[in-house]
N, C-alpha and C positions, 0 to 999 in steps of 0.2 A: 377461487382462481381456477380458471380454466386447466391451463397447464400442470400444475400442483394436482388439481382430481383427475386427471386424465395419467397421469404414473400410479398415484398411488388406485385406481381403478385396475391397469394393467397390474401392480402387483396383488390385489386378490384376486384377480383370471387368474396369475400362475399358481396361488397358492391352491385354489380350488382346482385347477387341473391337475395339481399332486397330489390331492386327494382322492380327486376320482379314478388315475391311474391304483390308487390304492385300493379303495372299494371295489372297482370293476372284478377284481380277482374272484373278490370273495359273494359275488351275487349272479353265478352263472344263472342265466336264462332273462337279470333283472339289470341288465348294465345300461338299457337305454335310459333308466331313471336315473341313474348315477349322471349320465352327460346330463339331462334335460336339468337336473336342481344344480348343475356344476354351471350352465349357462343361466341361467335364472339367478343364482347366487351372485354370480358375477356383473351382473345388473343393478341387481334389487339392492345389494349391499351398498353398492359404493352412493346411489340414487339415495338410499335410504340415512346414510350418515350425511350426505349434502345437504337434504329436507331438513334433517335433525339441527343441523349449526345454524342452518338460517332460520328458523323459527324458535329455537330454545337458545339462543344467543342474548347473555343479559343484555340489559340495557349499559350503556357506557355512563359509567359516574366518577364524579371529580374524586381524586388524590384525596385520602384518609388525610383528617386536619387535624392529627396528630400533635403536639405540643414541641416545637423545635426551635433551635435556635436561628435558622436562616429560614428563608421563604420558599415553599415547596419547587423544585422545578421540576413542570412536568413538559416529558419532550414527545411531540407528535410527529410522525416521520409518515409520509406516504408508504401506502404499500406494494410500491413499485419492485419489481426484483428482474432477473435474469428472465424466470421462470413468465412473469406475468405481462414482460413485455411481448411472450410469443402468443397471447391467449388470440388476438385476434385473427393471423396467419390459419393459427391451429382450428380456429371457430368456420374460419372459410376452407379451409382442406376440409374440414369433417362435413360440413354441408357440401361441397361436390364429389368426394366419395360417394357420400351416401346416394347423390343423383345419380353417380354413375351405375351403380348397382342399381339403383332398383329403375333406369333406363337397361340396363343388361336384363332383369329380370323382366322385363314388361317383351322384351322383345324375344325372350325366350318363350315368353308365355302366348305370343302371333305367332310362334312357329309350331309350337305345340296343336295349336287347333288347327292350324295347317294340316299337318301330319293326322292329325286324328280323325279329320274326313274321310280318308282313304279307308280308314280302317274298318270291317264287317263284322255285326253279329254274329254269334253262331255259340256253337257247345262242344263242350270236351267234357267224356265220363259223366254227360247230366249235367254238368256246372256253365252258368252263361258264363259265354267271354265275348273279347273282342279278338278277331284274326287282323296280323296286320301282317308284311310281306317281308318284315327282320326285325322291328321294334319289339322290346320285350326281352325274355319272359318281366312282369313288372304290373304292381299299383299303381294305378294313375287316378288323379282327380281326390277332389276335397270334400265337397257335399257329398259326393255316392261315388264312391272309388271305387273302379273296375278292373279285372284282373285283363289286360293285354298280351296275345301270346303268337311269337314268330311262326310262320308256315313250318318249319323243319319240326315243330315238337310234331305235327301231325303224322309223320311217322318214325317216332324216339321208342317207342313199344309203351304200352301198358304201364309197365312198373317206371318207367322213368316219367309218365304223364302224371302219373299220381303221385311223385314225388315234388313235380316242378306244380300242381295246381295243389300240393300241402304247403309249399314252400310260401306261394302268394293268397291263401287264404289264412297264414299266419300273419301276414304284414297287415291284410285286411281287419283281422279281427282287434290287431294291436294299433291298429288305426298309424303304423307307421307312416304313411304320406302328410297326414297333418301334423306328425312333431318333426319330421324335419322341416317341414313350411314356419313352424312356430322358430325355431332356431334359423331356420335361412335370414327370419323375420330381423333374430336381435342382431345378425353380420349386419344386415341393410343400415339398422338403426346405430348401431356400435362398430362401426366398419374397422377403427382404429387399434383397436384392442385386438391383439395377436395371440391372446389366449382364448379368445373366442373362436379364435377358426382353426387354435387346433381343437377347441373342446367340441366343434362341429365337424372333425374330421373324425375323430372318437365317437361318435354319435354315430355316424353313420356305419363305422365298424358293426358298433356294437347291434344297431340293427339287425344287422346282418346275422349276426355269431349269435341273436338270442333266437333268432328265428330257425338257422341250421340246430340247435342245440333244441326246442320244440320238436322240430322234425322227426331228428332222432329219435325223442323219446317215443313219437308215433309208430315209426318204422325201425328201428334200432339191430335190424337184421339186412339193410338197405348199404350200410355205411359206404362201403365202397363202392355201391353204386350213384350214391348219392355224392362220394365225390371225384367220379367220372364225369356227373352230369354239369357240377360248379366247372370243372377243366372247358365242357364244350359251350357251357355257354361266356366264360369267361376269356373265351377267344373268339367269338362272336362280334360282330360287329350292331348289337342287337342292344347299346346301353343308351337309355332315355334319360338325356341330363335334363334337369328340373328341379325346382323347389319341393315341390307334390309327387314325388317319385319315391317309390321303394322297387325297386330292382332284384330282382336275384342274379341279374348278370353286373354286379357292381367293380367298380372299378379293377385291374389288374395289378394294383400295388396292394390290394387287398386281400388277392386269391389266394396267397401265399399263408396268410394269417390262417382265413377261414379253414384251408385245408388242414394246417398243422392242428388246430384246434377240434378238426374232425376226426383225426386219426389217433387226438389223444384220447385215451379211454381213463387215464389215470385220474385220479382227484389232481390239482393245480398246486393247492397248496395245502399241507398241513395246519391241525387246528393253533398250533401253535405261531406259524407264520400266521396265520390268517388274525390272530388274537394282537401281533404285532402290527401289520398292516390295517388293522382296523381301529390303533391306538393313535399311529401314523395320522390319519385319516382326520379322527376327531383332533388331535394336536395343531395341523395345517389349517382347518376351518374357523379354530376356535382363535386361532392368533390374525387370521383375517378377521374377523370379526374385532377383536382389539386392538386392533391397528388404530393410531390414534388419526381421526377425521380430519379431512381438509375444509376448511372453512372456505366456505364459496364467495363471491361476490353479491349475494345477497343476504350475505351473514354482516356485508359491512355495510351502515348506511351512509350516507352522506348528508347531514343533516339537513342543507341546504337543497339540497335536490331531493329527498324523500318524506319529506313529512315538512309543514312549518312551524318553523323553531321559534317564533316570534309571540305565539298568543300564549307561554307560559314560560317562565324561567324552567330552562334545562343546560344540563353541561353544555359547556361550548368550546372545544379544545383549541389553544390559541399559543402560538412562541413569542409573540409581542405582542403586550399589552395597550389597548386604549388610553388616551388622556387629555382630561379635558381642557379647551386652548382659550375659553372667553373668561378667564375666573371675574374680570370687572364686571362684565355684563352680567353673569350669573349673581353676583353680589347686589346690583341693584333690583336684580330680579328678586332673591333676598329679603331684600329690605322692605319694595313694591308688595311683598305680599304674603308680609310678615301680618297675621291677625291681631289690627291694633289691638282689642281689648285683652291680648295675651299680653302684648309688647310694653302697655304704657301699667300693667301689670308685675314686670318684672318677669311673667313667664315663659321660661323656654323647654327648647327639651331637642332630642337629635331623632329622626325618623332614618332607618335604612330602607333606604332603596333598590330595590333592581332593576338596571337600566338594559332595555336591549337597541344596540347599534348596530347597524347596517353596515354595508363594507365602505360605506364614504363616511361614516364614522357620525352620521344622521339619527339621533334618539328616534326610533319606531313607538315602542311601547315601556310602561313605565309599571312597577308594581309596589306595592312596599311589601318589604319582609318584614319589618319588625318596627312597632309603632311608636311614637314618641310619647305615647301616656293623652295625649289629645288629638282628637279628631281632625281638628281644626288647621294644628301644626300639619300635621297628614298631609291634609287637602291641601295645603298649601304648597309643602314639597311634592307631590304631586303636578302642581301648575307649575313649578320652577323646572320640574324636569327636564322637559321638552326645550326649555332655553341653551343649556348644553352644548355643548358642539366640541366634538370628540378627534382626535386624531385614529386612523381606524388601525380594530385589529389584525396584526399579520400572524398569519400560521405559515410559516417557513416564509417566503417573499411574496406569497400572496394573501389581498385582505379580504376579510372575512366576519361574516358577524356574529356576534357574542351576549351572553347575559354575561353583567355585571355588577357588583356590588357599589354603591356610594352611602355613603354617612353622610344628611342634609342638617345642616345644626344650624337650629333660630336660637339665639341669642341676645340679651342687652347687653350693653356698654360693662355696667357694675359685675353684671352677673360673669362676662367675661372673664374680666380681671380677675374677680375669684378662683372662678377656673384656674384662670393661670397661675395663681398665685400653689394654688392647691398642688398643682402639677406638679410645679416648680418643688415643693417642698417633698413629695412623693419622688421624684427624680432623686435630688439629693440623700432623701432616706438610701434608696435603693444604691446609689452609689457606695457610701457609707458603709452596709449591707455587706456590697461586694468584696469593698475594699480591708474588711472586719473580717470574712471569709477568706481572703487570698493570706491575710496574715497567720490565720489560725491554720490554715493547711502548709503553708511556707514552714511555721514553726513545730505542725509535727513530721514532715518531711527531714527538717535538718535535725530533730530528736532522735527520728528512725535511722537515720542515715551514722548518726554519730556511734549510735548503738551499734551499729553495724562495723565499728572502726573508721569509717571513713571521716575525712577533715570536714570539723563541723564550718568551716567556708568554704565548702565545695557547693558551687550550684546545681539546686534536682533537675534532672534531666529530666520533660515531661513527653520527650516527642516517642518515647518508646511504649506509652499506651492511651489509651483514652484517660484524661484525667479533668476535674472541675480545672479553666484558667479563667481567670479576673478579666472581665474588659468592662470598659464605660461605651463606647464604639465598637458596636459588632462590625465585622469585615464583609463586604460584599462582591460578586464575581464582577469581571465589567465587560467580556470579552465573549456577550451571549450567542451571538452567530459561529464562533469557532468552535463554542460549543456543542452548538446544535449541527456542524457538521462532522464532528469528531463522533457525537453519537449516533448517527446517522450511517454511517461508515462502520462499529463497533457492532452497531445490532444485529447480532446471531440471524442471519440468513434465514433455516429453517425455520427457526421462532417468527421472523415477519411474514414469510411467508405462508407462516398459520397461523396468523391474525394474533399468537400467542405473545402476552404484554404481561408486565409489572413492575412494581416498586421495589426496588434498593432503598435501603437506609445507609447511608454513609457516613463512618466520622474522616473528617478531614483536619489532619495537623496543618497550620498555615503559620509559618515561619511572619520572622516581623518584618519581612520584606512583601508580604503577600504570596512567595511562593508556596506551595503545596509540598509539603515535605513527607506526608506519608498519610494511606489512606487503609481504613478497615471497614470490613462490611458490619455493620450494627443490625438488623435485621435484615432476612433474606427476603431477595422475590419470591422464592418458590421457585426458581428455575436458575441453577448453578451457571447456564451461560452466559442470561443476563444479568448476576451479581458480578463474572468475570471482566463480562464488558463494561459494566460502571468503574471497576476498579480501574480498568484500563485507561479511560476516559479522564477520572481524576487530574494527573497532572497536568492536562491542557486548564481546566482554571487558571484563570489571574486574580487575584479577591485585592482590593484595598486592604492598607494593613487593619487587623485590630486596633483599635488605640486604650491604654489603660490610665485615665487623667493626662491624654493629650503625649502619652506616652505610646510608640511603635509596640508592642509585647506580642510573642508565639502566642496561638489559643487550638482546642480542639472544637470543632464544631461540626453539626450535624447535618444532612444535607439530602432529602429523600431523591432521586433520581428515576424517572418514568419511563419504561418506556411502551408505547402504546402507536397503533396503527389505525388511519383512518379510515 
């Protein structure tokens, strides 16, 4: 998201610019590399955790099919936010800045050759220059930078020529015209970022102050002449504004600095400040650096628009379910092509399938997952596929298409009945079962209880923690849209807006009314805000009651809760 990497971008500029404020102390002569890796840093990083989310970004996979008592809900929320509604605004500000700038720089750069026609060959002390009639003293140019110097140095004396043609063959040697062209470079390109252009106002100091501070050590018996000469050029009408410029007549909010910096002769800081501020330093880069990323918009895909989903079963995140609406038609399909020599056989068997539907709820393509023991049954659920006809899926109130699972079962008459008959008696076991289990915990509940003094007909209270309760009818929610905008509403802002998702496990006490009477987190997301926001969510359920033998009865039950960005 544009928005989202465009703050958290500004705040590694600031952070890097407190550290280069910190470094610069302690590397006199070397502070232009402090701004140059301060503005580089500020680029490369944030570009570099962008690159990283969209390219190492798992793949999206279905909700862990964990062993529960109710059916997973998983809820898929747009990642729409405050923040991501301005990306397009901010996308069109940052391409006509950028025009404008580097239209300001083009038109600075036809004035520049303007002015530099005028200017003549010649020599000072042996050394080529250029004379020009106030431009200067100053570097100019990229490929072969030339030192340009005003008519008045022609008669400044001797020692002050030799201070101002040291001054500009230090900027030469340090090639200062082409790093501030490279830093002009990333304002054009990062216009918006305000830690950029002070870390390019720092830059240009520092030019400056490493260049006087060379000088020095050349001439170091100069000093006060040397900063008479900063006073007269720095009231001068003699400053060449540019990208490709190094100056020694630089700006007048700067002379101040330079001078004070000239007249100090002392060390700046002790090794012990220095030992702080340079702790300072690695402290503020290192917590930039771990700052956690913003996941861009090309970290998220959209299945339908970036790849096609249809030539393999793959997740397909959906809030309503498909269903299919010809079951007669599909049953003679069924029957039509059922393989008699199976059928007059007695043999059957179930094939699972994967159905993928389109958003008018149209079978595309058809797979099986898991076969029925015969080829033949296969091939046949296979040709029934396509007969189908599905209501489509919705993800939030728009439809959408999906792989899906169905169970295709060829079957006789006889073999049927057995079935069912089979069923029928495994039901009833399992009833039994339950109803064998809710006795035997009911009677050491009121053993403990009694133990405890309490009246052995006092009924246990189950709603004060997760505990086994007896149903034959498990309970279901019914009220899935108030749902899905309850959570919707609940999900922790900064987490959607960092594409950041996961699963709650929840137990839910559900009273014999269906309402929700108290909810606990049973496994965490891994993230304390979206386990708060499932709890919060909880009470808007409505669930059918439990029923326990066509009886209403409280139960606890478990309930994974997702939450995930498209």
């Amino acid at each position: 998201m544009t928005a989202a990497w465009m703050l958290w971008s500004i705040g590694a500029g600031l952070l890097f610019l407190v550290a280069g404020l910190a470094l610069e102390r302690l590397l006199d002569g070397r502070r232009r590399w402090v701004w140059m890796a301060a503005g580089a840093g500020t680029v490369i990083l944030p570009a570099a955790r962008l690159l990283a989310g969209a390219l190492g970004s798992p793949a999206t996979s279905p909700p862990p099919t964990a062993p529960v008592m109710l059916e997973p809900l998983a809820v898929t929320v747009a990642g729409d936010s405050a923040l991501h509604s301005l990306d397009g605004v901010l996308q069109l500000g940052w391409a006509g800045l950028s025009g404008v700038l580097l239209i300001t720089a083009l038109i600075g750069a036809s004035r520049f050759v303007r002015r530099r026609a005028s200017w003549r060959e010649g020599t000072l002390l042996g050394r080529s220059v250029l004379w020009s009639r106030d431009a200067g003293p100053a570097v100019v140019g990229l490929a072969g930078s030339r030192i340009v110097l005003p008519e008045w140095v022609r008669g400044a004396g001797r020692k002050r020529q030799e201070l101002v043609l040291a001054h500009e063959e230090e900027h030469q040697r340090a090639r200062d015209a082409q790093l501030r062209f490279l830093a002009a470079a990333l304002l054009v390109a990062f216009p918006w970022n305000p830690a950029l252009w002070l870390q390019y106002h720092r830059l240009g100091l520092a030019l400056e102050l490493d260049c006087d501070s060379r000088v020095m050590r050349r001439w170091p018996d100069r000093r006060a002449l040397y900063g008479d000469l900063l006073l007269r050029v720095g009231t001068a009408r003699g400053i060449l504004p540019g990208v490709a410029v190094a100056a020694l007549a630089e700006q007048p909010s700067l002379l101040e600095r330079r001078l004070r910096a000239l007249l100090n002769k002392a060390p700046q800081v002790r090794l012990a400040q220095g030992a702080m501020l340079l702790f300072g330093a690695i402290m503020v880069v290192g917590l930039a650096v771990l700052l956690p990323g913003i996941t861009g918009e090309g970290a998220r895909m959209e299945p339908e628009a970036e790849m096609d989903i249809s030539a393999e079963p793959v997740f397909t995140p959906y809030t309503v379910m498909p269903d299919y609406v010809n079951a007669t038609e599909v049953m003679v399909a069924l029957q039509r092509e059922y393989p008699p020599l199976l059928r007059d056989a007695g043999i059957g068997g179930t094939a699972i399938v994967w159905f993928f539907i389109d958003e008018t709820g149209t079978v595309r393509n058809q797979v099986i997952q898991e076969s029925s023991g015969h080829a033949a049954l296969d091939e046949a659920a296979l040709r029934v596929a396509p007969v189908f006809r599905f209501t489509p899926a919705l993800n939030r109130d728009r439809a959408v298409p999906v792989w899906v699972q169905l169970p295709i079962t060829f079957t006789t008459e006889s073999e049927a009945e057995s079935a069912d008959a089979e069923a029928a008696r495994r039901a009833a076991a399992e009833r039994m079962a339950v109803v064998e289990e809710a006795r035997r915990l009911v009677a050491e509940r009121a053993a403990a209880a009694a133990e405890a003094g309490e009246a052995g007909g006092t009924e246990v209270d189950i709603s004060a923690a997760p505990v086994f309760t007896p149903y034959t009818v498990k309970p279901d929610y019914v009220n899935g849209a108030e749902v899905m905008r309850a959570l919707e509403r609940e999900y922790p802002p900064l987490l959607r807006d960092a594409g950041i998702g996961g699963t709650t496990l929840v137990w839910f006490f559900i009273d014999e009314t269906g309402v929700v009477q108290g909810q606990e987190v049973q496994t965490s997301s891994g993230h304390e805000a979206l386990d708060q926001a499932a709890l919060r969510v909880a009470p808007v359920f409505r669930f059918t009651p439990a029923l326990n033998q066509d009886k209403p009865v409280p139960v606890w039950v478990q309930l994974p809760i997702t939450f995930t960005t498209r």
